[in-house]
C-alpha positions in Angstrom: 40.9 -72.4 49.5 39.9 -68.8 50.2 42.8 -67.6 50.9 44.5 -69.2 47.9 42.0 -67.8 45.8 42.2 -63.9 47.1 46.1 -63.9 46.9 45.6 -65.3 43.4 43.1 -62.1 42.5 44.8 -59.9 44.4 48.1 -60.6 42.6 46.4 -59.7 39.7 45.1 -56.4 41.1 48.2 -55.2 42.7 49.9 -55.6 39.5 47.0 -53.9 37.3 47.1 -51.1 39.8 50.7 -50.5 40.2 51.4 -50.5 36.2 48.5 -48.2 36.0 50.5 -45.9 37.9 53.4 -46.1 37.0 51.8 -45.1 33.6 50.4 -42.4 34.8 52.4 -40.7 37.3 55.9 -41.7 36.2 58.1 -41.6 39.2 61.9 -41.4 40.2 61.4 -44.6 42.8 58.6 -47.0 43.2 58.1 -49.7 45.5 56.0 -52.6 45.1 55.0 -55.2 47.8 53.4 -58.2 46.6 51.9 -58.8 50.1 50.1 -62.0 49.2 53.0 -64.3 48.5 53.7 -63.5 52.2 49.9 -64.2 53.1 49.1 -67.4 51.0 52.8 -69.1 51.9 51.8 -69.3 55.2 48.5 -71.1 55.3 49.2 -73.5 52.6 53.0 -74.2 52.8 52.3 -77.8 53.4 50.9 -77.9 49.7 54.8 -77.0 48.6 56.8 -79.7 50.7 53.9 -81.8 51.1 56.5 -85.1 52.2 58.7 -82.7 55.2 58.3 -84.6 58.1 56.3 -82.4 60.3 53.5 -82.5 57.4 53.3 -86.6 58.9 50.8 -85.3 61.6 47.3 -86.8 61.6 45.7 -83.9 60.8 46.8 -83.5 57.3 45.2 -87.0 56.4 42.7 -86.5 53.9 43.0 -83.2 53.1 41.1 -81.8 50.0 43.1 -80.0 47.4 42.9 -75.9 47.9 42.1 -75.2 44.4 44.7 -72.5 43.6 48.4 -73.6 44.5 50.9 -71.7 45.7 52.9 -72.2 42.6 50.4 -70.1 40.7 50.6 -67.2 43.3 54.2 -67.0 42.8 54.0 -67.6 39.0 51.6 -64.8 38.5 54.0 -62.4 40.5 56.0 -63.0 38.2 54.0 -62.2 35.3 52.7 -58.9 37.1 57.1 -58.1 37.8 57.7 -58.8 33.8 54.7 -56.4 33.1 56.0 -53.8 35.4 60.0 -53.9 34.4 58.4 -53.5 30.8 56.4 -50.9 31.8 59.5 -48.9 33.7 61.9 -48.8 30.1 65.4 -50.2 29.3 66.8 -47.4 31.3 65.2 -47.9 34.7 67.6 -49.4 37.8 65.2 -52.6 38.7 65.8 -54.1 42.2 63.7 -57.6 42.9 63.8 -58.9 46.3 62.6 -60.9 49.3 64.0 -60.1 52.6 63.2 -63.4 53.9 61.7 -67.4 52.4 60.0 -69.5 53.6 59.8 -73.2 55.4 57.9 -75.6 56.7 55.9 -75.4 60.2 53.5 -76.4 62.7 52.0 -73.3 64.3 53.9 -71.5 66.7 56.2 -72.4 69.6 55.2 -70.9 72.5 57.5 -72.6 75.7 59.5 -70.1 76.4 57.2 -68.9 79.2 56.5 -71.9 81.1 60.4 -73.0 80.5 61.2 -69.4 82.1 58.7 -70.1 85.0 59.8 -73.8 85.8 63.3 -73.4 85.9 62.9 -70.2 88.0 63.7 -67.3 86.1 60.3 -65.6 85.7 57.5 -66.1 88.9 54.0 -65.9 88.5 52.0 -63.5 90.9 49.4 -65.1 93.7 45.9 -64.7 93.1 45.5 -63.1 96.7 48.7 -60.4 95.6 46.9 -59.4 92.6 44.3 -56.3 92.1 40.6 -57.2 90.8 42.0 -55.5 87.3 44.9 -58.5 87.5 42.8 -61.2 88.8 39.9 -60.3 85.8 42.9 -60.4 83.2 44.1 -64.0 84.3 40.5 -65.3 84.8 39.7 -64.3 81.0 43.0 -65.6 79.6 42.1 -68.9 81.1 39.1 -69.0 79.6 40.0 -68.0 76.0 42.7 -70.9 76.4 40.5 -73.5 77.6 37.2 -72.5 75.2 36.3 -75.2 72.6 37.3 -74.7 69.2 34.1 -73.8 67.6 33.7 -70.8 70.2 36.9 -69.6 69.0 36.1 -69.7 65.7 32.3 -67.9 66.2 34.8 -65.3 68.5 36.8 -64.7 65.9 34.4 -64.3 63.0 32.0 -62.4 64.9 34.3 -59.4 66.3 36.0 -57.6 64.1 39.9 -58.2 63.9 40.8 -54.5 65.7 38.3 -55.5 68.6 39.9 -58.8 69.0 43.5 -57.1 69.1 41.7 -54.8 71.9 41.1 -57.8 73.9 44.2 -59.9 73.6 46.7 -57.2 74.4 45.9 -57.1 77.7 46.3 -60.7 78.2 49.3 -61.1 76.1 51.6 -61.4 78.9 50.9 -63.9 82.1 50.6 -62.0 85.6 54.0 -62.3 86.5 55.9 -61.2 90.2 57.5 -58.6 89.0 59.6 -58.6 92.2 60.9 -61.8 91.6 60.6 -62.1 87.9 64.4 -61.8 85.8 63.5 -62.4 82.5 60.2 -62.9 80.5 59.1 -63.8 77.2 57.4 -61.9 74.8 54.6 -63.2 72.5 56.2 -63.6 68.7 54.5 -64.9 65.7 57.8 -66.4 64.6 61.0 -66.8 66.7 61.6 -67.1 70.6 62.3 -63.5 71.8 63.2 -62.8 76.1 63.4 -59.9 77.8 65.5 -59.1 81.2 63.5 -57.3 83.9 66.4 -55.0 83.6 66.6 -51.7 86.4 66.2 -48.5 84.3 64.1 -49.7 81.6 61.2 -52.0 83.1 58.6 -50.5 85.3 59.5 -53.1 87.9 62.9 -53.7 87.2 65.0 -56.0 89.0 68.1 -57.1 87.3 71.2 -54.9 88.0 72.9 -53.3 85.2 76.3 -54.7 86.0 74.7 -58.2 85.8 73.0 -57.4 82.3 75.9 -59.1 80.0 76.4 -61.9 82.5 72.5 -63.1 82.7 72.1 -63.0 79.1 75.1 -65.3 78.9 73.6 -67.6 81.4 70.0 -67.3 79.3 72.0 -68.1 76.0 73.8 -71.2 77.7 70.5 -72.8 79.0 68.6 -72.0 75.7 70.8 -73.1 73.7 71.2 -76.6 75.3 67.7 -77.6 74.8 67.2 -80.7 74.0 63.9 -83.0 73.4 63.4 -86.5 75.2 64.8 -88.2 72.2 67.8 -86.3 72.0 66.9 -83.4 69.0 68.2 -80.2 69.7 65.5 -77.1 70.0 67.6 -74.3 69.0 69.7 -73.2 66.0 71.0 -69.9 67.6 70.6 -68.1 70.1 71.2 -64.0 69.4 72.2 -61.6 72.4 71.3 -58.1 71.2 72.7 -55.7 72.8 76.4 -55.8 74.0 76.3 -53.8 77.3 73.5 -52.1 79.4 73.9 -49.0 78.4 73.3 -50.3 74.6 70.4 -52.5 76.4 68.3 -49.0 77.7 67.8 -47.9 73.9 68.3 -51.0 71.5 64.6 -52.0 70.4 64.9 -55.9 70.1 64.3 -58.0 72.9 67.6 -58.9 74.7 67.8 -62.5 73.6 66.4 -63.7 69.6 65.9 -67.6 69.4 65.6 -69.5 66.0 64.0 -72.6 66.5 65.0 -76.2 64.9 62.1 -78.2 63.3 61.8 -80.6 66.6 60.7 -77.5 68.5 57.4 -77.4 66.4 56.6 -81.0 67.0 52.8 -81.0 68.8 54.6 -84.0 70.1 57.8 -82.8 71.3 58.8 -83.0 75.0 61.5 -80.7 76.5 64.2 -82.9 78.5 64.6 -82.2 82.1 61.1 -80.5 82.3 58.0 -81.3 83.3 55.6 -79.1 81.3 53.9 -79.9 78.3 54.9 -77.3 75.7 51.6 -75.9 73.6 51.8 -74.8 70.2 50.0 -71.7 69.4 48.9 -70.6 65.7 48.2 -74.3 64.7 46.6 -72.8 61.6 50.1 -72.0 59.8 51.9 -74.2 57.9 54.4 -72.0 57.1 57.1 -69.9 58.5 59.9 -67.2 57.8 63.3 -68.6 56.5 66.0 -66.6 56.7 67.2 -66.9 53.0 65.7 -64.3 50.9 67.2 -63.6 47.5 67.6 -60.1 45.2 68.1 -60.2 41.7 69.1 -57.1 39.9 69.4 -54.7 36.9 70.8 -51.7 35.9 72.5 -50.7 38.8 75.4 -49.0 37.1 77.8 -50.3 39.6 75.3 -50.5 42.8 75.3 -54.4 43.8 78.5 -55.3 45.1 80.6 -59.0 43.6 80.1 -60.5 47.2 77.1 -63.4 46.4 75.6 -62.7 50.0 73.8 -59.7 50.7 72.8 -58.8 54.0 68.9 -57.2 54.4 70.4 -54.6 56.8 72.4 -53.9 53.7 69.7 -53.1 51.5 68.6 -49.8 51.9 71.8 -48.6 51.3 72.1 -50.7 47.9 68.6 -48.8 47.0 69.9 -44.8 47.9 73.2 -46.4 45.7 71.4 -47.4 43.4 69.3 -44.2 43.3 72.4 -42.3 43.5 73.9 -43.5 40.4 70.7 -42.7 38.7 70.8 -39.1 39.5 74.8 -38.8 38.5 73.9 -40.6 35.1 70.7 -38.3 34.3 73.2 -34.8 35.2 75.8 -36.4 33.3 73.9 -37.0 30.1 72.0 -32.6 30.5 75.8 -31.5 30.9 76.6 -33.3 27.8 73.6 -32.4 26.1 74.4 -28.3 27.4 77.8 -28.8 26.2 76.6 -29.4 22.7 
């Protein structure tokens, strides 16, 4: 209810703000974020698609209504948009956008360690192998996975948030045999990203670059044949990055981008053929990135293209286009005006 509430007044502030000045600074190119959409969508998605089948979980029996809904965080966005195209003049080039939507969840899914560590690609380090710095690392990860919830919450509430960052980087990552370790996974508040232990960019490297294209082949394959116990598949797609090794030594993704199918968020959900029991992390969202987004447009002067798909690596080049046209039209019309 807090949160809905603060993305509800800040909605209204961000728009009061930017119309301010835009008012009072008049410039060539503006950018507004309405952040809180964003913020709000996630906590309280279940209140949109309150009948979607992972919302049948116990613990949204009973819940008590939020107060503000979603539906009045996006509605007043776009009140404070209509202000702030009305505010900009018949002849501005408006762009409105969101480079991503948004879908139903159930925290976060976080198996792509222990699926890397049962079936042999990643190794974890023995306690008698690791230095005192390790062996304090894994000892405090244990216990900020086992503590109650309460002591989470009291942790949490009582640091503040750049403290608590402090802490968990260090832990981030299990204590892994590097020497025997292929690939890894890295911690992702949204989709499954792996990384090779790849010779020439990790510290410890060990996969050879002539066997870079070929292990992310095998990675895809396995990944992408997960299945749960009662036959639902885990994966939409599986994305290799980078093409070759030399491409793998500069790109910045990780080498392998999972999207996950609804199963995989399932508190419930058993992987088939192993025999760890996957753990959700980040339990309090309810919702997560979809990759639709959605631009609507105005006064481009030629800018968006007739295609009905746009891609988002696409649309930074619509906006210097856009901008571009802009500029021609403003030297066009003091030529014309000279000439006369």
């Amino acid at each position: 209810a807090r949160v809905s509430s603060a993305c509800l007044d800040g909605v209204k502030l961000r728009g009061e703000l930017a119309s301010r000045l835009l008012l009072e600074t008049h410039p060539e190119f503006a950018l507004v974020v309405f952040s809180e959409i964003h913020h709000a969508a996630h906590y309280v998605w279940h209140n949109v698609a309150p009948d979607h089948s992972l919302y049948k979980d116990d613990r949204f029996r009973g819940l008590s209504d939020t107060g503000t809904s979603i539906r009045e965080i996006y509605r007043e966005v776009d009140k404070q948009v209509a202000a702030l195209v009305e505010i900009s003049g018949e002849d501005a080039s408006v762009m409105i956008f969101s480079l991503h939507g948004m879908q139903p969840t159930l925290g976060i899914a976080a198996f792509l360690a222990p699926l890397l560590l049962e079936t042999k690609w990643a190794h974890l380090s023995g306690w008698r192998s690791q230095s005192w710095r390790e062996r304090a690392l894994s000892l405090f990860a244990v216990l900020k996975r086992h503590a109650p919830s309460g002591l989470k919450k009291l942790y949490y509430k009582t640091l503040p948030r750049t403290a608590t960052l402090r802490l968990a980087e260090p832990t981030m990552l299990p204590t892994y045999d590097w020497s025997r370790t292929r690939a890894f996974s890295l911690p992702s508040d949204q989709h499954g990203w792996i990384r090779l232990n790849l010779i020439g960019r990790e510290a410890r490297g060990i996969v050879q670059p002539q066997q870079y294209e070929e292990t992310c082949r095998e990675l895809q394959q396995m990944i992408m044949n997960l299945m749960t116990e009662d036959g639902k598949r885990l994966v939409r797609d599986c994305f290799i990055t980078s093409q070759s090794y030399e491409d793998a030594l500069t790109h910045p993704l990780p080498d392998l981008i999972i999207h996950y199918e609804d199963a995989a968020f399932d508190p419930r959900m058993r992987i088939k053929g192993m025999t760890f029991k996957p753990q959700a992390t980040g339990q309090k969202f309810t919702g997560q990135h979809a990759l639709e987004g959605f631009l609507i447009a105005a006064g481009q002067q030629g800018a968006i293209p007739a295609a009905p798909e746009v891609s988002a690596k696409d649309l930074h080049r619509l906006i210097i286009n856009s901008l571009t046209a802009q500029a021609d039209a403003y030297e066009a019309v003091g030529a014309s005006a000279s000439d006369k």
